[in-house]
C-alpha positions as a Markdown table, in Angstrom:
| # | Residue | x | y | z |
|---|---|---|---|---|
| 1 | Unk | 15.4 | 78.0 | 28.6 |
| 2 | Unk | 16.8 | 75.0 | 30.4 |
| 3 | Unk | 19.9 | 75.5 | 27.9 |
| 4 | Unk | 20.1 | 78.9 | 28.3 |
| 5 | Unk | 20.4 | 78.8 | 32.4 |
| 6 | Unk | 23.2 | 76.2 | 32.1 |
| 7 | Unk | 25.0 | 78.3 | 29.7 |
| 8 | Unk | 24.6 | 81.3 | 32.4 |
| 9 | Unk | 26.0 | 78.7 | 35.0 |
| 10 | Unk | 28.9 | 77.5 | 33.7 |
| 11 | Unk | 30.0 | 81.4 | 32.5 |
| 12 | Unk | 29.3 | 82.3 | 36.5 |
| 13 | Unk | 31.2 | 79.8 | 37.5 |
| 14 | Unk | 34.1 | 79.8 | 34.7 |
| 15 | Unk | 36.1 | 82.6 | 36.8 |
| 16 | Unk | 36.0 | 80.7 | 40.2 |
| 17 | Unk | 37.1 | 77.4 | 38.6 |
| 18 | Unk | 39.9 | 79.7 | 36.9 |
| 19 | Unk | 41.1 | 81.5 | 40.3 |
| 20 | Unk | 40.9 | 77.9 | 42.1 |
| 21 | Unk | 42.6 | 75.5 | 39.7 |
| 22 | Unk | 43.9 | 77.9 | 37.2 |
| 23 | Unk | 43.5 | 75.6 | 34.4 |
| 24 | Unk | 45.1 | 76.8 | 31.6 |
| 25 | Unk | 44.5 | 75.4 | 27.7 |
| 26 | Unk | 48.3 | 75.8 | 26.5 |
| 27 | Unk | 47.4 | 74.5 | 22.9 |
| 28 | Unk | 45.0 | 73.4 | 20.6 |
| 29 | Unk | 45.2 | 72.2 | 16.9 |
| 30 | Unk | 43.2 | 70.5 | 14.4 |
| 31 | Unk | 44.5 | 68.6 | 11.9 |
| 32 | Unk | 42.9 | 67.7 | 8.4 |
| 33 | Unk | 43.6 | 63.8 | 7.1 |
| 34 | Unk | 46.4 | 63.1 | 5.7 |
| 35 | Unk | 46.3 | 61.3 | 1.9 |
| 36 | Unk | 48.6 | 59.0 | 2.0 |
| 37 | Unk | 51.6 | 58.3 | 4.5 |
| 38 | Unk | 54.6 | 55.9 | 4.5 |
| 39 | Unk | 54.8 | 51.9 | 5.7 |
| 40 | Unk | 54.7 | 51.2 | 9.1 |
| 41 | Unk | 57.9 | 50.1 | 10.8 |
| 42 | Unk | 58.1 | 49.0 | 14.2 |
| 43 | Unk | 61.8 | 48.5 | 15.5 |
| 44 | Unk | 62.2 | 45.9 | 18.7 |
| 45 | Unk | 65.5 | 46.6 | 20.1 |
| 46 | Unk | 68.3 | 44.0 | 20.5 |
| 47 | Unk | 72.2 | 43.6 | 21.5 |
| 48 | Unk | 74.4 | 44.6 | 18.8 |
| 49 | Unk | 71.3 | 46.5 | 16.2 |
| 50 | Unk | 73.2 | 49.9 | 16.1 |
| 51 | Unk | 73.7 | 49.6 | 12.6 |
| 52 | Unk | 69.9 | 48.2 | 11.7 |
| 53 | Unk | 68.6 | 51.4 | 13.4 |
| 54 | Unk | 70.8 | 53.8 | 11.8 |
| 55 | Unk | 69.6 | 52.4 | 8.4 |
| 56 | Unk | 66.5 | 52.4 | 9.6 |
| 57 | Unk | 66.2 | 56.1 | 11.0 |
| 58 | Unk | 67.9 | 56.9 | 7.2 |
| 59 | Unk | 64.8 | 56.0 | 5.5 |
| 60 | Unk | 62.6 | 57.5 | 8.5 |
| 61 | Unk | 64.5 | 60.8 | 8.1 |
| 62 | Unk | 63.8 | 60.4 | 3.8 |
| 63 | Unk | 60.3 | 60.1 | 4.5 |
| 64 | Unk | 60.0 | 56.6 | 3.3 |
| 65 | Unk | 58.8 | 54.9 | 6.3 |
| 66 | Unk | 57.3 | 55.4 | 9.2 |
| 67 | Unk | 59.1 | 54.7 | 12.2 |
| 68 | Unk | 58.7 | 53.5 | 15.9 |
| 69 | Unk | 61.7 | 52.4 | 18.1 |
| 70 | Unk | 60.1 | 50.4 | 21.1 |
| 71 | Unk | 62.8 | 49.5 | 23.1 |
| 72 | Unk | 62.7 | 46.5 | 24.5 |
| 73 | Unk | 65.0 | 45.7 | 27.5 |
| 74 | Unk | 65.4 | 49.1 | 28.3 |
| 75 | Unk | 65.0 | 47.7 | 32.2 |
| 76 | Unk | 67.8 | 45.9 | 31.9 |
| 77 | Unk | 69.8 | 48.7 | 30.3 |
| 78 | Unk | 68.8 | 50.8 | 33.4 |
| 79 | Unk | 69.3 | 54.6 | 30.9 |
| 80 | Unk | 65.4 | 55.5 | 31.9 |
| 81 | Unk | 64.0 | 54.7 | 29.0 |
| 82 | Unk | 60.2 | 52.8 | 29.6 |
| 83 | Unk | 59.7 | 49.4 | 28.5 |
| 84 | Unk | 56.6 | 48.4 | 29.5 |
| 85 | Unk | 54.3 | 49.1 | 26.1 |
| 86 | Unk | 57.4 | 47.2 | 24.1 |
| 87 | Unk | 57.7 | 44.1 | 25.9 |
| 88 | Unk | 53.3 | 44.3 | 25.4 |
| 89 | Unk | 54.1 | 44.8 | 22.1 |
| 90 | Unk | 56.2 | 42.6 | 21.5 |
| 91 | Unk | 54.0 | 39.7 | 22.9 |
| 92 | Unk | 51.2 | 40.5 | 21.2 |
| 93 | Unk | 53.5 | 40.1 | 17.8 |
| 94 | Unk | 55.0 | 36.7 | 19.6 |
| 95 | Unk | 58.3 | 38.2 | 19.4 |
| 96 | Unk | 60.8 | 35.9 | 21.9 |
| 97 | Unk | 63.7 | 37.1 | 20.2 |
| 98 | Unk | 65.7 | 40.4 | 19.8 |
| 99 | Unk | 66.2 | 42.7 | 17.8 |
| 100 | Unk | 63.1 | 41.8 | 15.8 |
| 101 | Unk | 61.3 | 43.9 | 13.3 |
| 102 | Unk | 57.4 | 44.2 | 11.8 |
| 103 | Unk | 56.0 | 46.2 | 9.2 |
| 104 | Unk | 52.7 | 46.9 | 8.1 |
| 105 | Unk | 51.7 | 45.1 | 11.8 |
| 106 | Unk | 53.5 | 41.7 | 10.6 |
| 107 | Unk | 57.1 | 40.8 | 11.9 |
| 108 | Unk | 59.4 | 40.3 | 9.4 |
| 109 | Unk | 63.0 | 38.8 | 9.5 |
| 110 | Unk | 65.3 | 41.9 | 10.3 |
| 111 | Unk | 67.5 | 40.0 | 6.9 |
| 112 | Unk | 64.4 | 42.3 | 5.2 |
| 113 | Unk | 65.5 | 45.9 | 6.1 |
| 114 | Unk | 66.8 | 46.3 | 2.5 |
| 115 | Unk | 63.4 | 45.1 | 0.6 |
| 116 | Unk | 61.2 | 47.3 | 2.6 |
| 117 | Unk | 58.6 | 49.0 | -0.3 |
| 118 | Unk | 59.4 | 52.6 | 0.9 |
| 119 | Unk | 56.4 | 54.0 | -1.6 |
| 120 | Unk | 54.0 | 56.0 | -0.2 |
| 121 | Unk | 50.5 | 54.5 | -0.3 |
| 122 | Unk | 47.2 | 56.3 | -0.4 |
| 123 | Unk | 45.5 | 55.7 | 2.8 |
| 124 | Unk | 42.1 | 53.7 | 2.6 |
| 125 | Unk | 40.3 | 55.9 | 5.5 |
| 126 | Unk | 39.9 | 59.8 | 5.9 |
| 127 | Unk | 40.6 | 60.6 | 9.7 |
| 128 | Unk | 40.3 | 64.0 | 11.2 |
| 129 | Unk | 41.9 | 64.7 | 14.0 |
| 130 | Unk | 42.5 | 67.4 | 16.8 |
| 131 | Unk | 44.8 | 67.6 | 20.1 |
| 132 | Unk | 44.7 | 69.7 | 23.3 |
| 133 | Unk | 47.2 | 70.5 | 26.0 |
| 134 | Unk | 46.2 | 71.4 | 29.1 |
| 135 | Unk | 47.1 | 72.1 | 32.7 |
| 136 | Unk | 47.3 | 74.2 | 35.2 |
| 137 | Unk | 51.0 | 75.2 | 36.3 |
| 138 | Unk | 52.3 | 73.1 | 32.8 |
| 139 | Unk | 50.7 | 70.7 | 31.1 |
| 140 | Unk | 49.0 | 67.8 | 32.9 |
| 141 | Unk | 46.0 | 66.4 | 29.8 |
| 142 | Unk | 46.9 | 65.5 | 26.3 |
| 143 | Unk | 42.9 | 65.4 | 24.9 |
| 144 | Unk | 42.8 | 63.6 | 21.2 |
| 145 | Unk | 39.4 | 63.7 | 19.3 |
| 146 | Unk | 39.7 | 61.8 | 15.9 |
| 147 | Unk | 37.0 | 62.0 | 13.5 |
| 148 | Unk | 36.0 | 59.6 | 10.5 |
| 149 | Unk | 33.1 | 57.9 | 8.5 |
| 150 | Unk | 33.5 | 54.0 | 7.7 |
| 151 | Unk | 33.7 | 53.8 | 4.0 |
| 152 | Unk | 32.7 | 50.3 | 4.0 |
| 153 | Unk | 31.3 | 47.6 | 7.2 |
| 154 | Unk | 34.5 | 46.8 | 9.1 |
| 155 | Unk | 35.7 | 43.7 | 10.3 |
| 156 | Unk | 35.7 | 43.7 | 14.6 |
| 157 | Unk | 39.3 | 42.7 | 15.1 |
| 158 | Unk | 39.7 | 46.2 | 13.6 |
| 159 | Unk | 41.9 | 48.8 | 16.3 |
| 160 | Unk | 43.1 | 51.9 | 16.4 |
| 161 | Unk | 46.1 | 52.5 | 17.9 |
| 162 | Unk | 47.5 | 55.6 | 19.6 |
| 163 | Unk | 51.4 | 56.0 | 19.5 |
| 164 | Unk | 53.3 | 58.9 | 21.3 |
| 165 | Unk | 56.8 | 59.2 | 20.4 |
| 166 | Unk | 59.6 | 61.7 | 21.3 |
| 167 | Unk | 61.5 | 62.6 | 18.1 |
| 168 | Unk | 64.8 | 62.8 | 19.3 |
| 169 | Unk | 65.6 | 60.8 | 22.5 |
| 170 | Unk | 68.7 | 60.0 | 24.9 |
| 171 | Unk | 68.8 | 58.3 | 27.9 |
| 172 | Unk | 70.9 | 58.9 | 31.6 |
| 173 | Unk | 73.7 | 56.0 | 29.4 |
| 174 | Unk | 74.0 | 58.4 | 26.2 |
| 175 | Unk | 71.8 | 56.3 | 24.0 |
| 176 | Unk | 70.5 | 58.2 | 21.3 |
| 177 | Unk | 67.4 | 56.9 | 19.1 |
| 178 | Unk | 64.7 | 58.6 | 16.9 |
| 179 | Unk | 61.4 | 58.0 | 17.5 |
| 180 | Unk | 61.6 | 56.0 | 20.5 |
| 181 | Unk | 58.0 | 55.1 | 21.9 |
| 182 | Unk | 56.7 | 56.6 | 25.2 |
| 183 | Unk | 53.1 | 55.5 | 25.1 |
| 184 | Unk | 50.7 | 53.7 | 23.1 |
| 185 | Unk | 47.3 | 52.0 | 23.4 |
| 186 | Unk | 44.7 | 50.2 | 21.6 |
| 187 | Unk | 41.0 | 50.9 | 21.2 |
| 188 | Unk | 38.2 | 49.2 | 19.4 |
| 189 | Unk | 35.8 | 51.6 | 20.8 |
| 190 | Unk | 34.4 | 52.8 | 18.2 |
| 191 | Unk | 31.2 | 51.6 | 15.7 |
| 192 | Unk | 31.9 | 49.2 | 12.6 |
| 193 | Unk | 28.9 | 49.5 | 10.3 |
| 194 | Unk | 29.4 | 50.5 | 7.2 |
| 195 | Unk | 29.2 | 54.4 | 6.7 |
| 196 | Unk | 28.9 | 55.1 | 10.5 |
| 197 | Unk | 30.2 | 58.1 | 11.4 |
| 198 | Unk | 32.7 | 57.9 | 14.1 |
| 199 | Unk | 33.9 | 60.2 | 16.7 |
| 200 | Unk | 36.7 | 58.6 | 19.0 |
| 201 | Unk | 38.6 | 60.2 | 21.8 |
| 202 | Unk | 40.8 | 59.5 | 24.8 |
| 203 | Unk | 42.3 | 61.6 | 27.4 |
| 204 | Unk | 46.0 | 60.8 | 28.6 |
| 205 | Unk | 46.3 | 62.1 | 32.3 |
| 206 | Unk | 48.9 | 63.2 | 34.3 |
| 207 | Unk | 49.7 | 60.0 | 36.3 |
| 208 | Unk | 49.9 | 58.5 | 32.8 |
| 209 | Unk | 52.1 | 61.5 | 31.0 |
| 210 | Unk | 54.8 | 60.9 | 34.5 |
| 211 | Unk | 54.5 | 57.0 | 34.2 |
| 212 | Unk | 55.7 | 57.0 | 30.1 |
| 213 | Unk | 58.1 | 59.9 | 30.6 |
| 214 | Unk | 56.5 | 62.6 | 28.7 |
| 215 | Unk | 57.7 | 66.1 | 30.1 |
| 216 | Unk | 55.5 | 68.8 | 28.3 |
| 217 | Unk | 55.8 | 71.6 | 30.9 |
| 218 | Unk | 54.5 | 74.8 | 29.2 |
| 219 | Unk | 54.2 | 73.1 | 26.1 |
| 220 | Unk | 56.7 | 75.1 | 24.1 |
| 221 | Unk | 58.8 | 71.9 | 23.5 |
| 222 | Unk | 55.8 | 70.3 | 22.8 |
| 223 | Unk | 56.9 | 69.4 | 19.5 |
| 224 | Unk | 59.5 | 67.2 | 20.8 |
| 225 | Unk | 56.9 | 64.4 | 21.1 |
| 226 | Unk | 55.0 | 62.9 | 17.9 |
| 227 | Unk | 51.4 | 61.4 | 17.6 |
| 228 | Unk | 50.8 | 58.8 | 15.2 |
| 229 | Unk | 47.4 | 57.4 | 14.7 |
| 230 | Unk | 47.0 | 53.8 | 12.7 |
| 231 | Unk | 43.9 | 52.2 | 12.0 |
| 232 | Unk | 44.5 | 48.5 | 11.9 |
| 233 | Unk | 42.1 | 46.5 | 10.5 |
| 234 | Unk | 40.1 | 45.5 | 7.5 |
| 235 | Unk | 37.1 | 45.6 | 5.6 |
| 236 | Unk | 34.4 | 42.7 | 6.1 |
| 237 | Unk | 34.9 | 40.8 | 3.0 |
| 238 | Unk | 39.0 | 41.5 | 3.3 |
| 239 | Unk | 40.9 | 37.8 | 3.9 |
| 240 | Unk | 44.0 | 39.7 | 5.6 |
| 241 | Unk | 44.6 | 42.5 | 8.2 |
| 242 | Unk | 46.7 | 45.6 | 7.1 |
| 243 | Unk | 47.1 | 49.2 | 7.8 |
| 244 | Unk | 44.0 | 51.3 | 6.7 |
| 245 | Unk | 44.9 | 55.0 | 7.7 |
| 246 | Unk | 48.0 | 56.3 | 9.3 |
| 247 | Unk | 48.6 | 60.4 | 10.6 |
| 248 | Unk | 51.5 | 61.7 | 12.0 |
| 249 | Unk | 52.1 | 65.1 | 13.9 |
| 250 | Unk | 53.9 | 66.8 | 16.2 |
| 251 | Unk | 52.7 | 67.8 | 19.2 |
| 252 | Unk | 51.1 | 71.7 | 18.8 |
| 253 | Unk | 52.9 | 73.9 | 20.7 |
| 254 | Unk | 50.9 | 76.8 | 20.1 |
| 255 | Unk | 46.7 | 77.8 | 20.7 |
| 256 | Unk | 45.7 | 77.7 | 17.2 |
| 257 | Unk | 41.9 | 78.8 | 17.3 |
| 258 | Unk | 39.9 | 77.6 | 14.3 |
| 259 | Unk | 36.7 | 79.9 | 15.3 |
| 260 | Unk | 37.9 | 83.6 | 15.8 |
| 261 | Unk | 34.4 | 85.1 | 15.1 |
| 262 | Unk | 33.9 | 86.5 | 18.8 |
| 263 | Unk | 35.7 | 85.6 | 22.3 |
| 264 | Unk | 32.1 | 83.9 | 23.2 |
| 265 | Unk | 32.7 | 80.5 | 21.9 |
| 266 | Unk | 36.6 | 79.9 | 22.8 |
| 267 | Unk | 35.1 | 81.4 | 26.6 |
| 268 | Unk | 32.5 | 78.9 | 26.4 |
| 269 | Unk | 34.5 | 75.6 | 25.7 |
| 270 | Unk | 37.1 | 76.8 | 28.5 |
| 271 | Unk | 34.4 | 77.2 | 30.8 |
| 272 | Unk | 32.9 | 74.1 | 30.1 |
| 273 | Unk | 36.2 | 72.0 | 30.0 |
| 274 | Unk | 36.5 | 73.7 | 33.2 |
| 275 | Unk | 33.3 | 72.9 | 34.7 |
| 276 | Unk | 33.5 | 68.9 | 33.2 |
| 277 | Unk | 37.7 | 68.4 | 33.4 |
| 278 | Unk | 37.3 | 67.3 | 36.9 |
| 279 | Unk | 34.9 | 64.4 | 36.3 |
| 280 | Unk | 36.2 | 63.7 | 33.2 |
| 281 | Unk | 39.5 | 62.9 | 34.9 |
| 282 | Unk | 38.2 | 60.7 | 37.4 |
| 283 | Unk | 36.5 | 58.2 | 35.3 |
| 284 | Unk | 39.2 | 58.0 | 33.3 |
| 285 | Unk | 41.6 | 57.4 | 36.1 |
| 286 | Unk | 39.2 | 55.1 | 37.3 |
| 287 | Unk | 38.5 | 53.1 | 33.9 |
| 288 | Unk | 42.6 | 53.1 | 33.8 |
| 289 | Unk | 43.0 | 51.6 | 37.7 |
| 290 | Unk | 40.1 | 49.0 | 37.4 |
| 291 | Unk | 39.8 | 47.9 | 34.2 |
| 292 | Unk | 41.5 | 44.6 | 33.8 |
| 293 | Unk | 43.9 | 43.1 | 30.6 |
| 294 | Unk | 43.9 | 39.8 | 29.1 |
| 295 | Unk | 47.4 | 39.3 | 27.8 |
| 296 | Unk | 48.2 | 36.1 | 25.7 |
| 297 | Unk | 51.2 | 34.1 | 23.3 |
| 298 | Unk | 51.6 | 31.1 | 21.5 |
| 299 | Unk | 53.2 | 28.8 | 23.6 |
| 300 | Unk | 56.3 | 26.1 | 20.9 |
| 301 | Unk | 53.6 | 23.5 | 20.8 |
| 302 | Unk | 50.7 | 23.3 | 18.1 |
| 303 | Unk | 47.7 | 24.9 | 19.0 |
| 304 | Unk | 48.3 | 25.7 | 22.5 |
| 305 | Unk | 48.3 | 29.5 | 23.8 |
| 306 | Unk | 49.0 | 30.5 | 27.1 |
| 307 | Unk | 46.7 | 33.7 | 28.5 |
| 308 | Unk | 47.5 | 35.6 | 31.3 |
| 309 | Unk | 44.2 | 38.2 | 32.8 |
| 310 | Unk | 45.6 | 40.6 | 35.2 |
| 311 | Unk | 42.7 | 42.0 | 37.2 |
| 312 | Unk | 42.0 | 45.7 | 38.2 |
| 313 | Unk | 39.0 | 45.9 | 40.0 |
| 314 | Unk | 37.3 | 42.4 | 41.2 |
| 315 | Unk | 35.9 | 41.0 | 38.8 |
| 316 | Unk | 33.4 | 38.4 | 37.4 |
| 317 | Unk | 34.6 | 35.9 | 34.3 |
| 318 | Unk | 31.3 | 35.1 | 31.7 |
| 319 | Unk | 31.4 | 33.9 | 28.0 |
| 320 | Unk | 34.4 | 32.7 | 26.2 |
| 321 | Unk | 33.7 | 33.3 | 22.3 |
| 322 | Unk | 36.1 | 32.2 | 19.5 |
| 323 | Unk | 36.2 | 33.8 | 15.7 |
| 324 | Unk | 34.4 | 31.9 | 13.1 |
| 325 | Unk | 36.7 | 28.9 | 12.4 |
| 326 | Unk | 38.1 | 28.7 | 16.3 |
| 327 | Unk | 37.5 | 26.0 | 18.1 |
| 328 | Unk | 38.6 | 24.8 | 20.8 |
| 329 | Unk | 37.9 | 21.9 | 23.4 |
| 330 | Unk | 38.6 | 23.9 | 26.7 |
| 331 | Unk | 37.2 | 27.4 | 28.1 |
| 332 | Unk | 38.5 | 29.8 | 30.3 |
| 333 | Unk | 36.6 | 29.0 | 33.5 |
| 334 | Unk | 33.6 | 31.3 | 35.0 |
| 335 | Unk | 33.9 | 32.8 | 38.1 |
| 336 | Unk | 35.2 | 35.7 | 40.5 |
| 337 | Unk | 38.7 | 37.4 | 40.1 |
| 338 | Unk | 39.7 | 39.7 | 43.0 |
| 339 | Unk | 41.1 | 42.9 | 42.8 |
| 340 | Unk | 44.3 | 43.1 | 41.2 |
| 341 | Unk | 45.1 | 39.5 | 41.0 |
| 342 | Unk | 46.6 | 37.2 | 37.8 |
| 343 | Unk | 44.2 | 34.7 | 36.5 |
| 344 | Unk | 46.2 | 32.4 | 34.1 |
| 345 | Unk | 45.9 | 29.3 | 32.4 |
| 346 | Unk | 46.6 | 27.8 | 28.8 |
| 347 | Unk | 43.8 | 26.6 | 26.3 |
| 348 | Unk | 44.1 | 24.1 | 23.0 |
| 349 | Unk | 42.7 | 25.8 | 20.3 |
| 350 | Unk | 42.5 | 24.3 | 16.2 |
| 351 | Unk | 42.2 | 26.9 | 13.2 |
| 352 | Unk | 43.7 | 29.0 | 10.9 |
| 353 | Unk | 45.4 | 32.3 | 10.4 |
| 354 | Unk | 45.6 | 34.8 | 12.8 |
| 355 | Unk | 43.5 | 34.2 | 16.3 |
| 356 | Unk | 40.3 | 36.5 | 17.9 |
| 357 | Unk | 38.9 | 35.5 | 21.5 |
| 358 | Unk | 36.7 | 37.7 | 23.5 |
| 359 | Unk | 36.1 | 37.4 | 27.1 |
| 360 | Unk | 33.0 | 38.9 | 28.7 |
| 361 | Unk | 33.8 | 40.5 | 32.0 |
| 362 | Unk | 31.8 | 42.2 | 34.9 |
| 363 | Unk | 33.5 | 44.6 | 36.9 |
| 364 | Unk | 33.2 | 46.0 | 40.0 |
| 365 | Unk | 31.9 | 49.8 | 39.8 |
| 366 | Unk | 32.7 | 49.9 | 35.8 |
| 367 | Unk | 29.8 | 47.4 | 34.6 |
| 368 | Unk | 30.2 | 44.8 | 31.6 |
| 369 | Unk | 32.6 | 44.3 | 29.4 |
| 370 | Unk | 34.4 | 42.8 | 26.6 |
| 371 | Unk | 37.9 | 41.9 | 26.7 |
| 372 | Unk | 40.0 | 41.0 | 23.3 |
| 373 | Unk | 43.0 | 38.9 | 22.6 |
| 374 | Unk | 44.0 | 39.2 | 19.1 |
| 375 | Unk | 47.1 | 36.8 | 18.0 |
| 376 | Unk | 48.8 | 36.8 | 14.9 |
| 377 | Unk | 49.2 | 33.1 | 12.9 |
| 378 | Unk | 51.3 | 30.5 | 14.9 |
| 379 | Unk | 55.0 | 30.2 | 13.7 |
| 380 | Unk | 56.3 | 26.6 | 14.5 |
| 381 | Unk | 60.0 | 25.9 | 15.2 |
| 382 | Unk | 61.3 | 23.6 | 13.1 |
């Protein structure tokens, strides 16, 4: 009964949500998992790499890899073009110098271009996935839902990564590049158990969708823009990180309904987005504005790493842990951050291969919670 008098509630209230908001689903499409799909490649952009990224956007165009142009610098080169997510990603990688290049998540010298395995390989996980436009006026949400089951227990430095790209991009200078990077973000939130079903989503708001760039309007041109989804990662008795899954799409541009049995159901989710988008839009605005980033590199001597927390809401520092076979004779001191200030500091670590820290947070309003800084194996200059 209870169920049945909320139903009747939202349906009552669907039309004056409607008349006041006029919220409008411009497309919807679900996708089945794709097999196999081509090596990563993630391009950093440099003076003088014209050449690189033609070859490069050759083999994309093939089907032999798959690419991502981050263009770093693109500040500097004042076209329009975001830089932000590249000069992130390009610290996480410990990239100091451009162009630069990785594949598979590794960087690799760019002297490498011509010994990339462009084979297709069978992808280790089965994700599902499905995307929504919506909006009122145009579009102003981009809602993913992907859906999987762990085949085996997974190891927790394992992410998956979101990547929005626009297929075919030029800039106020005349620049033109293929798949040049708008947005991207990691997540770990999701379970690791072995043969946990999983069911992951994030919603990309307005505010966001202005700040990367992305113009969707009424979706038409909606294809324009890409989503790639790569799991990242490992099993728990794997010794090395690589890609497990990677799916690629365009954007739908279109309401493809998979349920045509009656105009009930469709009503019902509209109503209910409807009824929920509003709260659903301020905690995520409000995870987005308080929730603070730990940012980190190796700094040229042995051992030594510089990190750098950049604080939303205030905040309280707790436990410092280290991956098995860390260890390190400092910590990252306890205490009180305030709203949107830098904490920074440097700590003299000893192990091998790549690095996993995790910093336990409180914060203000959001509650506990875990902060990551993954790193990949320290290169030493000669």
């Amino acid at each position: 009964m209870r169920w049945f008098s909320i139903v009747v509630a939202i349906l009552f209230l669907s039309p004056i949500a409607m008349a006041e908001g006029d919220l409008t689903q411009y497309s919807y499409s679900e996708y089945d998992s794709q097999k196999e799909g081509p090596i990563l490649v993630e391009w950093f952009h440099g003076e003088g790499d014209e050449e690189s990224v033609s070859i490069l956007e050759k083999m994309y165009s093939a089907g032999e890899i798959t690419l991502i142009h981050w263009r770093t610098g693109a500040d500097e080169e004042g076209g329009g073009w975001p830089d932000d997510d590249a000069n992130s990603r390009a610290m996480f990688h410990g990239i100091e110098n451009f162009p630069a290049m990785a594949v598979d998540g590794y960087v690799v010298s760019i002297e490498e271009i011509d010994s990339i395995n462009t084979n297709a390989r069978d992808n280790e996980m089965s994700i599902d996935y499905s995307v929504e436009l919506i909006g009122s006026s145009e579009v102003e949400l981009i809602s993913i839902i992907a859906e999987w089951k762990n085949p085996q227990a997974m190891k927790e430095v394992s992410q998956l990564h979101f990547f929005i790209i626009e297929s075919e991009s030029k800039d106020s200078k005349g620049h033109n590049v293929l798949n040049l990077l708008r947005d991207w973000a990691p997540s770990t939130a999701f379970n690791f158990s072995a043969g946990a079903a999983n069911k992951w989503n994030t919603t990309i708001t307005r505010d966001h969708l202005e700040g990367a760039g992305i113009e969707l309007g009424d979706a038409s041109h909606a294809s324009d823009y890409e989503l790639i989804l790569v799991m990242i990662g490992g099993f728990e008795n794997d010794t090395n990180n690589r890609v497990l899954s990677i799916q690629q799409t365009s954007l739908p541009t279109s309401w493809h309904n998979t349920d045509a049995s009656g105009a009930l159901i469709p009503g019902l989710i509209l109503g209910g987005l409807i009824f929920c988008i509003g709260f659903i839009v301020m905690a995520e605005r409000k995870r987005e504005v308080g929730l603070p980033k730990l940012e980190g590199s190796w700094k040229e001597e042995e051992g030594v790493l510089e990190y750098r927390l950049v604080a939303g809401y205030s905040l309280e520092i707790g436990d410092m842990t280290l991956d098995e076979g860390w260890r390190s004779n400092s910590r990252i001191k306890k205490g009180r951050v305030k709203a949107n200030e830098i904490y920074e500091g440097t700590l003299k670590v000893r192990g091998e291969g790549g690095f996993h820290m995790r910093l336990a947070v409180t914060v203000d309003e959001l509650g506990e919670w875990i902060l990551d800084l993954n790193l990949p194996k320290q290169k030493l200059k000669n």
